[in-house]
Each structure stands twice: as structure tokens, then as C-alpha cells.
N, C-alpha and C positions, 0 to 999 in steps of 0.2 A: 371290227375295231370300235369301240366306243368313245363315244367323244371325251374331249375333256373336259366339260361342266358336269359330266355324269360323276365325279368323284368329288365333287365338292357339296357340301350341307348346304340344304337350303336356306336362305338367306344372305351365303356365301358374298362377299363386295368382292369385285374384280374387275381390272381395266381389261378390256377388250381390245382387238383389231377387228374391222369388220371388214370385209373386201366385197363390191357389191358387181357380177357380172353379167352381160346382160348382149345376147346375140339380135345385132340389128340386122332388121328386112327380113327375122324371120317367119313373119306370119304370112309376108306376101311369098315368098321361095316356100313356104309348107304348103301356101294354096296351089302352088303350082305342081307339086312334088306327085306323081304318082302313089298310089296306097299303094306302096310293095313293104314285104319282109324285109328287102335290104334298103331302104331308106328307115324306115324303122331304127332297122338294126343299127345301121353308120351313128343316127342322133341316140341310143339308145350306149352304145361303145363312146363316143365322144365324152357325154354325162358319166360315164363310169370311171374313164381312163383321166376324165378333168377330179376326178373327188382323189382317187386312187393317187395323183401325183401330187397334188394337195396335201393330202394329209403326210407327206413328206415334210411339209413348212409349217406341220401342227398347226393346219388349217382345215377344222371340220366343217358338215354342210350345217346351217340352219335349215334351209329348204332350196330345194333345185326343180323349177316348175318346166324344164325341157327347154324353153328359151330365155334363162338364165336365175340367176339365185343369188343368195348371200352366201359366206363362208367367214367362221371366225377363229380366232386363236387367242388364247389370252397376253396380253399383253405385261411384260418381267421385269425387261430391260430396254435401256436406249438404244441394242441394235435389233429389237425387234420390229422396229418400221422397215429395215435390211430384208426381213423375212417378206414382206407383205409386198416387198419389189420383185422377189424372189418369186412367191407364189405368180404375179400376176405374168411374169416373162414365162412360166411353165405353164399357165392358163393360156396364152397368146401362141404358144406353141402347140398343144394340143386343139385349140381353136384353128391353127393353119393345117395341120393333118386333117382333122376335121372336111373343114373347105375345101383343100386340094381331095378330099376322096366322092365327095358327092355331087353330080349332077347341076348345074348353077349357083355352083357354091362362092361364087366368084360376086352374087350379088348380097352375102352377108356382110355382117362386119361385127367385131366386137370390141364391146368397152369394158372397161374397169374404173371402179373408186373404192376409193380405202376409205378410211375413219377409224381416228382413236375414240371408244367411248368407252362409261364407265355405267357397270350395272350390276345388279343385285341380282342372285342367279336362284332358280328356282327348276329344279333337273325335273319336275311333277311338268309334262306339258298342260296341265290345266290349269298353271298360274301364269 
């Protein structure tokens, strides 16, 4: 699925939603974590199935670095801040499957922040 800045020309102005989420205590719960396949796999499924129900709320990734990311959507209308509560209660849900399936997943936590911005879109990654 490609996102939706890919159809716009560059130079394109458009307001944005940005959603910023971010799993605390993960680096000390990853030091502890055994190197297996299936912890791997658990954070490897969590990342997939958070973008996958995301982009239900026409929320795509900027970037997802394993212990959390941005995601944006552009911004239309005044019930699109609706979307961006929307997203982060489907984010906070696949965060708690997450947690209840892996090994002291009970010492994570996760956050969310939104922001309305506004920016010049250039779809080339090297601007």
C-alpha cells in the first residue's frame, strides 16, 4: 500500500496529523530478553499488525525504529483530529496484545502524542 504523500507533486503544501509512539522500558526488557526467534518474531508481529491497523485511520509510517515511530495522515477536515484518537486507542490495543504475549512485558509502557502540522511534501526521500 503506498502512502499518501506518494501522490502528491512535489512541493505539494498540506496540513498534516503526526502521531508520535514510543514503547517505554524498552531497551532495558530488550536487554533482558533472550536472543530467540520468537521474541524476535512477537516485536517483529506487534510492528506489523500496529502499521496494518493504522493505516485503517489513513495513518502511514514515516519511520518505525522497533521501539517506536511517527505515523501521519493528512490532515482535511475538523473531524480529523477524531481519526488521530482513533488511531492511538488501536495503537494502545495492539500495544496490550503485544505485552500480554511476551515474557516481562508487564515492565513496558507506551505513549502517544499527536500534532497538527503543516508542510511542503517532497515524496523524493532525498529532500
Amino acid at each position: 500500500m503506498n502512502a499518501w504523500w506518494d501522490s502528491y507533486s512535489p512541493g505539494f503544501f498540506q496540513e498534516a496529523i503526526l502521531i508520535q509512539f514510543d514503547l517505554g522500558g524498552h531497551s532495558s526488557w530488550a536487554a533482558e530478553q533472550p536472543v530467540t526467534l520468537d521474541v524476535a518474531k512477537a516485536r517483529a508481529e506487534f510492528a506489523n499488525k500496529l502499521k496494518e491497523q493504522l493505516a485503517y485511520e489513513q495513518f502511514h509510517p514515516l519511520y518505525w525504529l522497533g521501539d517506536g515511530g511517527v505515523f501521519a495522515r493528512p490532515y482535511k477536515s475538523p473531524d480529523d483530529p477524531d481519526a488521530a484518537v482513533n488511531a492511538a486507542d488501536v495503537a494502545f490495543d495492539c500495544f496490550s496484545r503485544f505485552r500480554d504475549s511476551v515474557e516481562g512485558g508487564s515492565k513496558l509502557s507506551f505513549r502517544a502524542t499527536a500534532t497538527l502540522i503543516s508542510i511542503i511534501l517532497f515524496p523524493d526521500p532525498g529532500h
